[in-house]
Backbone bond lengths (Angstrom), bond angles and torsions (degrees), N, CA, C in turn:
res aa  C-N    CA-C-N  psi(-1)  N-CA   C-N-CA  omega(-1)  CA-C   N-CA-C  phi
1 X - - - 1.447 - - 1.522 109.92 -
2 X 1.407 114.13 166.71 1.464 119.37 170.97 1.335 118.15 -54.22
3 X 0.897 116.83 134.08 1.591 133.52 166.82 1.792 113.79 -52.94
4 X 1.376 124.80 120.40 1.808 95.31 173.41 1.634 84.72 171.93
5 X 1.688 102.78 -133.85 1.686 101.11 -158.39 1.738 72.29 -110.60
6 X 1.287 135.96 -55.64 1.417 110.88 -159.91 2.054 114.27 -98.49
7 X 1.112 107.66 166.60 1.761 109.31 -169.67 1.575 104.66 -104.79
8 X 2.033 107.74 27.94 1.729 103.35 -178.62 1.500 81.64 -78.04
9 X 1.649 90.89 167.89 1.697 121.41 168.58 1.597 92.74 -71.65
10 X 1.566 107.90 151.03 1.612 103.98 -172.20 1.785 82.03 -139.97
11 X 1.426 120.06 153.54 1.264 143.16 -179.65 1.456 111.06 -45.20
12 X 1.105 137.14 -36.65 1.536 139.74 144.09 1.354 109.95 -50.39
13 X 1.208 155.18 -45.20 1.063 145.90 -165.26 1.544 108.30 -78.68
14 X 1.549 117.67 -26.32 1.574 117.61 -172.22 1.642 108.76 -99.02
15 X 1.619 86.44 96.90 1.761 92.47 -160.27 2.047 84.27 -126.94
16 X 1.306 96.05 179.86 1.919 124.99 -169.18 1.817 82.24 -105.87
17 X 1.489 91.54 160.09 1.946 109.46 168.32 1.764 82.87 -68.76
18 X 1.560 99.83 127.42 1.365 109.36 139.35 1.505 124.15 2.17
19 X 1.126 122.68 -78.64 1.250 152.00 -144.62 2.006 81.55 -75.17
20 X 0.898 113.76 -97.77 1.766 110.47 176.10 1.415 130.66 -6.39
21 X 1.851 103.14 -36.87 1.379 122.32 170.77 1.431 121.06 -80.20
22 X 1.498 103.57 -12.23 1.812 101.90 -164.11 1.664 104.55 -123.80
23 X 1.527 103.55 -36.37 1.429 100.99 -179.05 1.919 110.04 -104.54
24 X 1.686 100.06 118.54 1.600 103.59 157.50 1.552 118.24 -28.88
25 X 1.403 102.27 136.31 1.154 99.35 169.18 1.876 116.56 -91.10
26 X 1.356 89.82 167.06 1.959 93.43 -155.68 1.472 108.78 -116.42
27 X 1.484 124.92 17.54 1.306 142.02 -176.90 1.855 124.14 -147.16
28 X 0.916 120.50 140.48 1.516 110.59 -176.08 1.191 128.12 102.33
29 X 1.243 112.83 -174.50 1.780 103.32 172.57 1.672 105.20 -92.51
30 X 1.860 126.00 -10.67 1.199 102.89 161.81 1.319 124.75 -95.71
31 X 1.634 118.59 42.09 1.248 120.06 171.78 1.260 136.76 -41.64
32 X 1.329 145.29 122.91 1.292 122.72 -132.69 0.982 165.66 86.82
33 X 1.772 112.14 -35.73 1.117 130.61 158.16 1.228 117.62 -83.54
34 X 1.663 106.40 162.16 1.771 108.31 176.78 1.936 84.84 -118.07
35 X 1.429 94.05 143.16 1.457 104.45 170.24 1.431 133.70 -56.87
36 X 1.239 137.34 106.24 1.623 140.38 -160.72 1.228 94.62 -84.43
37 X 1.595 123.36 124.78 1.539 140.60 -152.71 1.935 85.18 -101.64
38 X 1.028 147.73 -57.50 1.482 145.79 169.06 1.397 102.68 -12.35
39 X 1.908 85.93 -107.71 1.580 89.51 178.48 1.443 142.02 -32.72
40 X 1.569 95.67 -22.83 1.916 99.18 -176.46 1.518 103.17 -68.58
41 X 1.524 102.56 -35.38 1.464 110.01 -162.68 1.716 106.34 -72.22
42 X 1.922 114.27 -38.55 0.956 84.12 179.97 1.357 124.35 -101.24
43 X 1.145 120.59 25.15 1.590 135.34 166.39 1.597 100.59 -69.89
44 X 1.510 116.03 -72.47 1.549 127.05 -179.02 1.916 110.46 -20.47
45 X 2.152 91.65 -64.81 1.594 114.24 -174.65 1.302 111.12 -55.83
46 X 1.261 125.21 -41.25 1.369 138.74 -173.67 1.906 98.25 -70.47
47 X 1.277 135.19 -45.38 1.184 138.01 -156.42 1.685 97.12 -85.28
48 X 1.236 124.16 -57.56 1.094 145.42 168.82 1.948 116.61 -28.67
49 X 1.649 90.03 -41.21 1.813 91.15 -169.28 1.282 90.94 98.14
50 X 1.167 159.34 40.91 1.403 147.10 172.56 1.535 100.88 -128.32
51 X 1.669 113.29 158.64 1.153 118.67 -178.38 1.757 108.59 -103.41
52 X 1.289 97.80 161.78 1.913 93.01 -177.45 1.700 124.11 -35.08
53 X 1.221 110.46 -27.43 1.609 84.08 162.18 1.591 135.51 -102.64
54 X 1.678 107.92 19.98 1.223 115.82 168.67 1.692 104.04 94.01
55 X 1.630 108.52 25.14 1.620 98.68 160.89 1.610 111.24 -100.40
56 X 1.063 105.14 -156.73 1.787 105.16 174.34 1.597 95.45 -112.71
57 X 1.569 107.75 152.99 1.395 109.24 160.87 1.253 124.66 -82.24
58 X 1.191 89.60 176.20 1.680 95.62 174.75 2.177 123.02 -43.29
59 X 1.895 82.50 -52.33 1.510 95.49 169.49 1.137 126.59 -51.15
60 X 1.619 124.62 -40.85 1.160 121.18 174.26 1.338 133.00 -85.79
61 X 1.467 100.61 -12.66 1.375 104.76 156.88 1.368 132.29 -67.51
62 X 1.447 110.07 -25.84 1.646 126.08 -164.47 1.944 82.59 -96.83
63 X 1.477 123.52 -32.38 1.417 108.80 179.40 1.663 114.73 -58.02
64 X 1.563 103.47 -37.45 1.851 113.67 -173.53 1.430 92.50 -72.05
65 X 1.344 128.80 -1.75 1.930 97.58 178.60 2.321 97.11 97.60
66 X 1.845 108.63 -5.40 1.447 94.68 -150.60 1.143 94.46 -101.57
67 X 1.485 131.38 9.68 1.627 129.75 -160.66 1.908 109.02 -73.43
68 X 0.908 125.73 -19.98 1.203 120.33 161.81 0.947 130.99 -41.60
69 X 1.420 88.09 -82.26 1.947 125.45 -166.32 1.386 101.88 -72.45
70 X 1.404 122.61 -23.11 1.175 120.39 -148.86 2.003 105.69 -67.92
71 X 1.054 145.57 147.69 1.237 159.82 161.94 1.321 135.13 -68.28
72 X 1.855 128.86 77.82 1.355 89.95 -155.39 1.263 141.22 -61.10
73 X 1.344 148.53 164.46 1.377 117.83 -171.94 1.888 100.89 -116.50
74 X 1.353 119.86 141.85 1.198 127.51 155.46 1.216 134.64 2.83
């Protein structure tokens, strides 16, 4: 994880093996392509309820029951 004052997972840290990012794939209909780490991420963040750097929003916090208590984070 990032180095700093807190030990959350930070949007740099939520990465693919190397290997997924650099080598085309050689089967399928995305034959050829190498996987674009952005968009995956913000398809995933977006699906999830999370905002671009991979926390939860407000909404989804108040959806889990956590909007109270919840803490904002950094």
């Amino acid at each position: 994880m990032t180095t700093g004052e807190t030990t959350a997972a930070v949007r740099e840290d939520d990465t693919l093996p190397p290997r997924l990012l650099t080598e085309p794939l050689t089967e399928g209909a995305p034959k050829g392509r190498v996987w674009e780490r952005e968009p995956l991420l913000d398809d995933y963040y977006q699906a999830r309820g999370w905002d671009r750097e991979g926390r939860p929003t407000p909404e989804k916090l108040r959806d889990l029951g956590l909007g109270e208590e919840a803490v904002p984070l950094p």
